[in-house]
C-alpha positions as a Python dict, from the first residue, in 0.01 Angstrom:
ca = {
    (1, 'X'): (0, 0, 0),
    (2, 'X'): (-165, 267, 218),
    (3, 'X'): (42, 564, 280),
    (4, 'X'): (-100, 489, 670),
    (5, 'X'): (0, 176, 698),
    (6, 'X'): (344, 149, 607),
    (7, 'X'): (473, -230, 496),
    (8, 'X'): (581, -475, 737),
    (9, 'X'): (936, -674, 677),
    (10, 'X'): (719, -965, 521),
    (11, 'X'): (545, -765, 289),
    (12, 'X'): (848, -590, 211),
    (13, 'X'): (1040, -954, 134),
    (14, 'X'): (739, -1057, -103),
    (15, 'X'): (762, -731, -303),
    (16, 'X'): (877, -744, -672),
    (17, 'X'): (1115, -437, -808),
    (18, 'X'): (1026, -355, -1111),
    (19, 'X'): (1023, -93, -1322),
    (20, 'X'): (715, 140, -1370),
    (21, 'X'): (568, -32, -1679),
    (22, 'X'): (426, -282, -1429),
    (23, 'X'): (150, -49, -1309),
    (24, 'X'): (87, 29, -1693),
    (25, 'X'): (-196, -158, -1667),
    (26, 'X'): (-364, -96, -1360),
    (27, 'X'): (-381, 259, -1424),
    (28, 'X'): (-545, 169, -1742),
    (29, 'X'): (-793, -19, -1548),
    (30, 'X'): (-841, 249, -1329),
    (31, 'X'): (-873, 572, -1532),
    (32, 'X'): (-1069, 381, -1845),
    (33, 'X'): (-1449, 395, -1738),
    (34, 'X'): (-1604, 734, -1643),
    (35, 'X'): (-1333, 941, -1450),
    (36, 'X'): (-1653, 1158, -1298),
    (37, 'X'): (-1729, 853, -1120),
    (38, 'X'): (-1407, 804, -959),
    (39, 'X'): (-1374, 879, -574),
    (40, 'X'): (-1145, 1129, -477),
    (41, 'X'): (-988, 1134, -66),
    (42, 'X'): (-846, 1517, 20),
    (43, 'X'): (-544, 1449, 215),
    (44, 'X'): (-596, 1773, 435),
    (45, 'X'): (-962, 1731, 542),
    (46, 'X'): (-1013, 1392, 484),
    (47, 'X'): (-1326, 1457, 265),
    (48, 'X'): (-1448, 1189, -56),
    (49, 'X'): (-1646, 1274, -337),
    (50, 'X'): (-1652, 1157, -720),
    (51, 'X'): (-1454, 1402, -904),
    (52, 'X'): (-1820, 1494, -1035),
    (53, 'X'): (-1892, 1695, -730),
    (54, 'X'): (-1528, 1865, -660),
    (55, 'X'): (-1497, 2229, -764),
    (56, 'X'): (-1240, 2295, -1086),
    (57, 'X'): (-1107, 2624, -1177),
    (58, 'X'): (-1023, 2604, -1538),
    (59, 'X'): (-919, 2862, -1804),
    (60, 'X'): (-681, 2774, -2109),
    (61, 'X'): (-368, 2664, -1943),
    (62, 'X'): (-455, 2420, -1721),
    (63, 'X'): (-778, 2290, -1502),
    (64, 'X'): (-730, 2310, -1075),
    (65, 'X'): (-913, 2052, -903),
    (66, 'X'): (-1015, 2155, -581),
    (67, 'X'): (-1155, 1978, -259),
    (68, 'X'): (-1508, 2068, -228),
    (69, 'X'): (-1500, 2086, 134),
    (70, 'X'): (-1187, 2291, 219),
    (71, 'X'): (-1108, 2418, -117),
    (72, 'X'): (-722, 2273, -144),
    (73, 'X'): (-632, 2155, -460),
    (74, 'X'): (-657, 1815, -542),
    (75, 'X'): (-482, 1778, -855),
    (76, 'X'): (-406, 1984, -1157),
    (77, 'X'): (-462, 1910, -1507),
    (78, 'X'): (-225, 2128, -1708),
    (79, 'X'): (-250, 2166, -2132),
    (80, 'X'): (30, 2156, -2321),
    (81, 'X'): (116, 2136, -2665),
    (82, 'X'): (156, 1746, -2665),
    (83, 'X'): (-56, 1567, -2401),
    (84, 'X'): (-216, 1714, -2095),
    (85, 'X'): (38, 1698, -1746),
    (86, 'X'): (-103, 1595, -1433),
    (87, 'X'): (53, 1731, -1072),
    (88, 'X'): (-98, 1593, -798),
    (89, 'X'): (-154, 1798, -469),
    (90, 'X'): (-351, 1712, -158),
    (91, 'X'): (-495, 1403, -313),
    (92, 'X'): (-424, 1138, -121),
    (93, 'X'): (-680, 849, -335),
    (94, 'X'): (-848, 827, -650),
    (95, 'X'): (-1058, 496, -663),
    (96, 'X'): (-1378, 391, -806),
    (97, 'X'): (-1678, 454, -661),
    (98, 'X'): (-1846, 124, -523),
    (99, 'X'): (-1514, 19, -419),
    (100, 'X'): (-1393, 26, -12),
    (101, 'X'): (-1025, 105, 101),
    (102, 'X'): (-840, -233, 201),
}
C-alpha cells in the first residue's frame, strides 16, 4: 500500500490482520542483497537515489542518513550495545533498484 493512495473498501475487505511476523520475511527479502543498491524516495523533496549516493554523517553513536538533494535525514542508524536501532525520518521508500513503484 502506497501512503498516496490510500485503500479502497475492497481492498480493505480482502486484507488479512495479522500480526507483524507476517512481514518477517519480506523484509528479509528486501534488506538481504546489497543495501547500497537499494533505492531510497525523500519524502520532503521527492528525490531517489541508492543509499550509495546519499550523504551519512556518522561518528560512534549512531550513522544519519541524509537526502542528497535537500539534506533531511532519511533514516538513522543508531549503535547500541545489543543490535543497531533504526528510526526512520523523511524516508518515505526503500526498494531495490531495477524495481518500479506499483
Amino acid at each position: 500500500m502506497d501512503a498516496g493512495h490510500p485503500r479502497t473498501d475492497r481492498q480493505a475487505a480482502h486484507a488479512a490482520l495479522v500480526d507483524g511476523n507476517a512481514v518477517a520475511g519480506i523484509l528479509a527479502d528486501l534488506l538481504a542483497g546489497d543495501a547500497t543498491a537499494l533505492v531510497a524516495t525523500c519524502g520532503e523533496c521527492g528525490a531517489e537515489g541508492v543509499l550509495a549516493e546519499a550523504s551519512v554523517e556518522m561518528d560512534a553513536q549512531a550513522a544519519l542518513v541524509r537526502c542528497r538533494h535537500c539534506t533531511h535525514t532519511l533514516f538513522t542508524v543508531i549503535r547500541t550495545d545489543a543490535l543497531p536501532i533504526l528510526r526512520v525520518g523523511a524516508l518515505t521508500e526503500l526498494r531495490p533498484r531495477g524495481h518500479s513503484r506499483r
